[in-house]
Backbone bond lengths (Angstrom), bond angles and torsions (degrees), N, CA, C in turn:
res aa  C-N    CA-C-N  psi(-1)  N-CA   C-N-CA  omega(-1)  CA-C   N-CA-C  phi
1 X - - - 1.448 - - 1.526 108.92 -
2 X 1.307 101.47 140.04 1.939 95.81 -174.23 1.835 79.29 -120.70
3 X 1.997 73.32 135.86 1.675 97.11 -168.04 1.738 91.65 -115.07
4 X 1.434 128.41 -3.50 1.406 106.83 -176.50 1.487 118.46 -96.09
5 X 1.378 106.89 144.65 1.310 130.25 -165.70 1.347 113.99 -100.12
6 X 1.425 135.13 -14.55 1.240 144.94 145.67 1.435 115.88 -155.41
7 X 0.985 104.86 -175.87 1.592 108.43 -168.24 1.991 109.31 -93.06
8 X 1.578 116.11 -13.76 1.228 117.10 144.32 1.828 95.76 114.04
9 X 1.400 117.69 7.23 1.386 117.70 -161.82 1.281 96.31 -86.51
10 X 1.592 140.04 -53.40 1.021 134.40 155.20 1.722 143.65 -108.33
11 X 1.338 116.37 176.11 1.414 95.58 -175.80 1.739 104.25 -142.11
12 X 1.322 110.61 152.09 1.538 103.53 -161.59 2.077 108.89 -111.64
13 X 0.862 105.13 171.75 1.858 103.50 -175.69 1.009 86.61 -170.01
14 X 1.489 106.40 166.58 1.888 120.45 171.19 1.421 92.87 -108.29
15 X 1.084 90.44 142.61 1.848 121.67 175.13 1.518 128.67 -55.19
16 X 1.561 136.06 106.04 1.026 116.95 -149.25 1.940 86.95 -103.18
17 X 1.129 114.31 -31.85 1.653 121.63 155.78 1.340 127.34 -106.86
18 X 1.017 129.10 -150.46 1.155 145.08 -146.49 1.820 102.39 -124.90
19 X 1.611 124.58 122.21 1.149 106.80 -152.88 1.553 90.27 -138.38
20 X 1.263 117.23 131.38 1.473 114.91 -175.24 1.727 98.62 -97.84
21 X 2.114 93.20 161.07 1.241 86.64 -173.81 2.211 124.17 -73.46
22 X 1.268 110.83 138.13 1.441 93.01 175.02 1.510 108.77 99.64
23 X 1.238 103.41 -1.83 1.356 118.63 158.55 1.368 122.19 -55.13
24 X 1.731 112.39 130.48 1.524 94.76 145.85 0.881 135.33 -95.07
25 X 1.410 107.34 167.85 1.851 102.28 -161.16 1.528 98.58 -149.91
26 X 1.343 106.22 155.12 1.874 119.62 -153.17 1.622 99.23 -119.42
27 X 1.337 105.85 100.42 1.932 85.18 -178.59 1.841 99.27 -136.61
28 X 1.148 98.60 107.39 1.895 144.75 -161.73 1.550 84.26 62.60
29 X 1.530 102.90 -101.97 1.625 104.09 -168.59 1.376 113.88 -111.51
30 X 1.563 118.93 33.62 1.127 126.09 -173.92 1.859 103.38 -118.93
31 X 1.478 103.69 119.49 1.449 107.17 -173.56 1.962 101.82 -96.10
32 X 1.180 126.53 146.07 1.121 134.24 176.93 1.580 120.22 -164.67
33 X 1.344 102.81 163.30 1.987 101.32 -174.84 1.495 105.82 -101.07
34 X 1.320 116.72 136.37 1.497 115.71 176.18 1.341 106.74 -89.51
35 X 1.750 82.74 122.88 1.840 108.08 -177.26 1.682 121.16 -60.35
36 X 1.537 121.06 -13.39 1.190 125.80 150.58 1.368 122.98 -159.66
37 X 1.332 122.65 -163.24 1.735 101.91 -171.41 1.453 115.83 -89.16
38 X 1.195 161.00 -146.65 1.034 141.53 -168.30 1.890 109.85 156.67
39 X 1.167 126.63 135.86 1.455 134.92 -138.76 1.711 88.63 -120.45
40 X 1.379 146.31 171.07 0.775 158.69 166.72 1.461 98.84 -63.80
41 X 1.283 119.46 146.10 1.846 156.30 -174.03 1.585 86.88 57.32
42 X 1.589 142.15 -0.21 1.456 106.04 169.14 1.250 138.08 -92.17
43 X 1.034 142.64 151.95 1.367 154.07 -161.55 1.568 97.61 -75.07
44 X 1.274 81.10 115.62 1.737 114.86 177.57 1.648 124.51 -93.77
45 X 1.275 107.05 114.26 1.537 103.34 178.38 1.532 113.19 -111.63
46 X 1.584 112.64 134.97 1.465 110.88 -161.91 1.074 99.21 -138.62
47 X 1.816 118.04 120.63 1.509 117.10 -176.29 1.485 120.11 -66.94
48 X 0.807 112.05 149.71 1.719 107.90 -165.73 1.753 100.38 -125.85
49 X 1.619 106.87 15.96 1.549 122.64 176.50 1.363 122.37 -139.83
50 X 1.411 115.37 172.89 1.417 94.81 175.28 1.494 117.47 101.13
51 X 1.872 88.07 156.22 2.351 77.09 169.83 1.253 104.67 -109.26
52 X 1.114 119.64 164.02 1.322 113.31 174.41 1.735 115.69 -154.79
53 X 1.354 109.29 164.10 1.684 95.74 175.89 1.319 114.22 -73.13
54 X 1.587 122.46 161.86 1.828 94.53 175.06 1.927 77.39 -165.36
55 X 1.203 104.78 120.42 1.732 114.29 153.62 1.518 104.17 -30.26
56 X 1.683 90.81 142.66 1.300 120.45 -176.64 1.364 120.82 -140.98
57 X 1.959 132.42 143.72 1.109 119.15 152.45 1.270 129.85 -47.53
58 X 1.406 122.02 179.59 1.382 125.72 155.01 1.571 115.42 -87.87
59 X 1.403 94.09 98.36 1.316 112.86 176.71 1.518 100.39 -175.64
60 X 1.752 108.97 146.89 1.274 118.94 -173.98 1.794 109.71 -78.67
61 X 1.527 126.58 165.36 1.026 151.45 152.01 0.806 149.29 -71.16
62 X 1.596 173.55 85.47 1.468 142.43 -124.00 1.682 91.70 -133.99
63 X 1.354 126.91 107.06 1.289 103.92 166.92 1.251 147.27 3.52
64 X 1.181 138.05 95.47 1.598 126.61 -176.26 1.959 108.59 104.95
65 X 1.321 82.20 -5.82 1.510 74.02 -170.95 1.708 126.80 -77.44
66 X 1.470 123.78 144.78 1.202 103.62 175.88 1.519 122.96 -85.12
67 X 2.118 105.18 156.30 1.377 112.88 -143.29 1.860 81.05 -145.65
68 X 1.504 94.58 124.83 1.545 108.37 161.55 1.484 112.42 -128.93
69 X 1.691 101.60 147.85 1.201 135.32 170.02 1.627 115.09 -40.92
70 X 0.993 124.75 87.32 1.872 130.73 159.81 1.588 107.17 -65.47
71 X 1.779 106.49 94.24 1.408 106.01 -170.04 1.683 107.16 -79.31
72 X 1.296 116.08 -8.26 1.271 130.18 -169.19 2.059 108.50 -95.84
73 X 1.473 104.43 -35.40 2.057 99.63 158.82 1.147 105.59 -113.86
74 X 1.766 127.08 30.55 1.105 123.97 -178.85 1.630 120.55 26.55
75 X 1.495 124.95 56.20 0.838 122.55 -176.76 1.355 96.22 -144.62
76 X 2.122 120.76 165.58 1.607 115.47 -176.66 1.730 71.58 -115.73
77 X 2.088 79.97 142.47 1.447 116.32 -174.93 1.647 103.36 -121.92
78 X 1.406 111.09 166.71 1.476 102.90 165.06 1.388 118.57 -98.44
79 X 1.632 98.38 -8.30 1.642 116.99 175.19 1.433 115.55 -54.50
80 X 1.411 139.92 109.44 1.279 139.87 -170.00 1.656 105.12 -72.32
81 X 1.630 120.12 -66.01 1.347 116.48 172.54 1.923 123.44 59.51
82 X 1.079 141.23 -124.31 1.446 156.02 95.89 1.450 115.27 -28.80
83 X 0.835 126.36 -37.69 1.797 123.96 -164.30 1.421 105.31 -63.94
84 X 1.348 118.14 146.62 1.192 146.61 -179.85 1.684 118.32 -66.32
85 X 1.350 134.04 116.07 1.334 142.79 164.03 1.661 106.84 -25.91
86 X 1.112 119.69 103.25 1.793 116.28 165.91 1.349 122.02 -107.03
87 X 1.164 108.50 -11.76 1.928 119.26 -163.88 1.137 143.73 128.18
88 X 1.486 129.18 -116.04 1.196 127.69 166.38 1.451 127.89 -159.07
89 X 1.128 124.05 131.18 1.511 118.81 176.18 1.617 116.81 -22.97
90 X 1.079 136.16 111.94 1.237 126.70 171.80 1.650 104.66 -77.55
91 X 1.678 138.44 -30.23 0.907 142.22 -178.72 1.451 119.79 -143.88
92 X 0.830 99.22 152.27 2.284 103.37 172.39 1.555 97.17 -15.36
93 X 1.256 113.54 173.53 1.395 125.85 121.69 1.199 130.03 -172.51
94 X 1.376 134.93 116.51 1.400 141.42 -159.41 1.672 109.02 -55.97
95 X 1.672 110.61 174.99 1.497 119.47 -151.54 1.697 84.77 -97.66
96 X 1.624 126.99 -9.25 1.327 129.00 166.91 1.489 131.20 -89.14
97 X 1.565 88.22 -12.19 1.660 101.08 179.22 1.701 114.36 -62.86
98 X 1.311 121.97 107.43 1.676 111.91 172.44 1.663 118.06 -58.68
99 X 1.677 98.58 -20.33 1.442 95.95 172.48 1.792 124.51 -158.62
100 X 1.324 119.03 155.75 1.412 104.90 -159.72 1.610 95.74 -134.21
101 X 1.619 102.70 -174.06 1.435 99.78 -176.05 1.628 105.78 -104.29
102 X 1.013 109.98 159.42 1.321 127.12 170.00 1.329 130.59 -134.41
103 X 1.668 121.30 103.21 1.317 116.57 154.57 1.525 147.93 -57.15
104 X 1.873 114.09 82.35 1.558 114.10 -153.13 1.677 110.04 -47.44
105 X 1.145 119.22 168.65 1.501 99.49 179.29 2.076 79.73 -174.03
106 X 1.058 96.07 128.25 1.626 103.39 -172.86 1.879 105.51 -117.33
């Protein structure tokens, strides 16, 4: 019997704001980028795979390293703290970089 219902890359919700595209977005403890922009009550799809660009503090990266979601400067940190599990550095990234890559990984 085939019990799967999608293949698990993304996941969808209706919009309680206003969501730009490439956004990250926090849904319970699942961090993901919104696949386009999206207006209040519409159905939101947010990859929950993938690399992607994603704002960053000033602070460096080290390849491979793990990177959580700061739902509070809406930005991925390497600072663990409260912040939310997002993944992993897909590449370097310097303490000047405004933004780095991230491999999502849930």
């Amino acid at each position: 019997m085939n019990t799967q219902v999608t293949k698990g890359k993304s996941i969808e919700f209706t919009a309680a704001a206003a969501i730009a595209s490439g956004a990250v977005v926090l849904v319970g403890a699942l961090v993901g980028i919104a696949a386009n922009s999206y207006a209040i009550g519409d159905n939101v799809v947010v990859w929950l795979q993938g690399t992607h660009i994603v704002p960053k503090p000033a602070e460096a990266w080290a390849q491979g390293a793990k990177l959580y979601y700061d739902s509070t400067a809406k930005l991925i940190t390497s600072t663990v703290g409260t912040n939310t599990f997002a993944g992993y550095a897909a590449a370097a990234a310097q303490i000047g970089d405004a933004t780095g890559l991230i491999l999502l990984r849930q």
